[in-house]
Structures are given as C-alpha cells and as structure tokens.
C-alpha positions as CSV (number, residue, x, y, z in Angstrom):
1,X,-46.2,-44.5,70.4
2,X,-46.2,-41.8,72.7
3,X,-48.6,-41.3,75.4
4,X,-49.5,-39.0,78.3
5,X,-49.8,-35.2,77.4
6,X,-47.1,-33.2,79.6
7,X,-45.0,-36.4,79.1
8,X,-45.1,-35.9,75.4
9,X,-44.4,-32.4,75.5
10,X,-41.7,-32.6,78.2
11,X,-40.1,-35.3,75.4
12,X,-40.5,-32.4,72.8
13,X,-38.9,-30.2,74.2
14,X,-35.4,-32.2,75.2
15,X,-36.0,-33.7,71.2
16,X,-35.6,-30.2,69.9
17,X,-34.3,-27.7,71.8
18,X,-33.1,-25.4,69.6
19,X,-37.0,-25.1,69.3
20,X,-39.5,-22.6,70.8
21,X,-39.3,-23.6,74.3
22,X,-42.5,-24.5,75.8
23,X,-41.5,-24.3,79.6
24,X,-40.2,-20.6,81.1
25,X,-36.4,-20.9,81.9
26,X,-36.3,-20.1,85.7
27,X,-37.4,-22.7,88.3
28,X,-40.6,-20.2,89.3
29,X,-42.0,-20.1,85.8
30,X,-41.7,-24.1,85.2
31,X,-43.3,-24.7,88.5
32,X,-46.3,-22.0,87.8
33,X,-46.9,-24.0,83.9
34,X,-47.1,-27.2,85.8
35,X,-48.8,-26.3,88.4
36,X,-51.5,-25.1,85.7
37,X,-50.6,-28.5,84.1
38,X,-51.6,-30.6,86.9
39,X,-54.7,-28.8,87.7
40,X,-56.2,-30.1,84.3
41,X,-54.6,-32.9,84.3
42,X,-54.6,-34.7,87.8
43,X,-57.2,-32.1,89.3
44,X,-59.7,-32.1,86.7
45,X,-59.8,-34.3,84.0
46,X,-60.1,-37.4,85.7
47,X,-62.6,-36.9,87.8
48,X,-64.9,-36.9,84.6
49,X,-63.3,-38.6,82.2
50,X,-65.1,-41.2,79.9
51,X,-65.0,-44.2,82.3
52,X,-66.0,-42.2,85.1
53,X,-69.1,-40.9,83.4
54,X,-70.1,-44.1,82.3
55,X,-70.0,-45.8,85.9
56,X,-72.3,-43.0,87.3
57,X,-74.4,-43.8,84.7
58,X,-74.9,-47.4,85.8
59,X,-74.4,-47.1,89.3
60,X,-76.6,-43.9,89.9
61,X,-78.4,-43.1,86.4
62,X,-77.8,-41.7,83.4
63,X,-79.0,-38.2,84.7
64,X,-76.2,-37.9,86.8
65,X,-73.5,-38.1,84.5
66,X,-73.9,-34.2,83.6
67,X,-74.1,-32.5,87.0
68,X,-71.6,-34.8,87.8
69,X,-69.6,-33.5,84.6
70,X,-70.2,-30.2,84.9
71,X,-69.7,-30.1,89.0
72,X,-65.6,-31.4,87.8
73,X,-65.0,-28.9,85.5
74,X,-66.2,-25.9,87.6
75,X,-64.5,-27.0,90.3
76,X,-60.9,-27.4,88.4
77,X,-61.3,-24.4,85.8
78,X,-62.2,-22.6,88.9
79,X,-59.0,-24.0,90.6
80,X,-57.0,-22.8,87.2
81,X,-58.8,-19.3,87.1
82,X,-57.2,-18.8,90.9
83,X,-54.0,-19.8,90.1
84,X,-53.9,-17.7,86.9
C-alpha cells in the first residue's frame, strides 16, 4: 500500500524512469515543484483537513468550521499564487 502523495510520486518516478518525468531535471526546477508541493501539502491542507474541521466544530461550533475552511485555503492558494 502506498501512502503519502509526493512520496508516491517521488516512488514513480525512480519505478519508471524511462517515463515522462514528473520533476524538471536541474536542481532550480525540482526545488520550485516542491516548493509548490509543500505549500499544498504542509502549508495548506492540514490546517483544514477532516479532523481539524471536525474539532472546531465541537470545541467552537459547527459554524466555524467554514470560515475556518475557507480562511486555510485562501491563505495557501494565495501563498501558491505568489510563488507561481
């Protein structure tokens, strides 16, 4: 079973790589996809993921759980936007 997003694609990619390459080949161009990578995944995500949501809900109210939603993904699409 394979878990973990960039892991799983990092594992593609040294499984085939006679394949499409899904990092650049110079050192700048793998450090600007995961710096995009991390700024979804470490940056973003987590800060409203499932069991995040559902502890704001109980601790504060359900009616928090959107602002609080939407409030993470502004900041780290906003964040992504930048470094695009």
């Amino acid at each position: 079973v394979l878990t973990e997003s960039l892991a799983i694609c990092e594992y593609f990619e040294e499984l085939y790589p006679e394949k499409r390459q899904l990092l650049p080949k110079d050192l700048a161009g793998k450090f600007f996809v995961r710096r995009l990578c991390e700024t979804i995944n470490a940056g973003t995500q987590p800060i409203h993921n499932l069991a995040i949501l559902n502890e704001i809900g109980t601790k504060f109210g359900e009616e928090h759980k959107a602002p609080w939603a939407k409030w993470a993904n502004e900041r780290g699409l906003s964040a992504f936007e930048k470094h695009v």
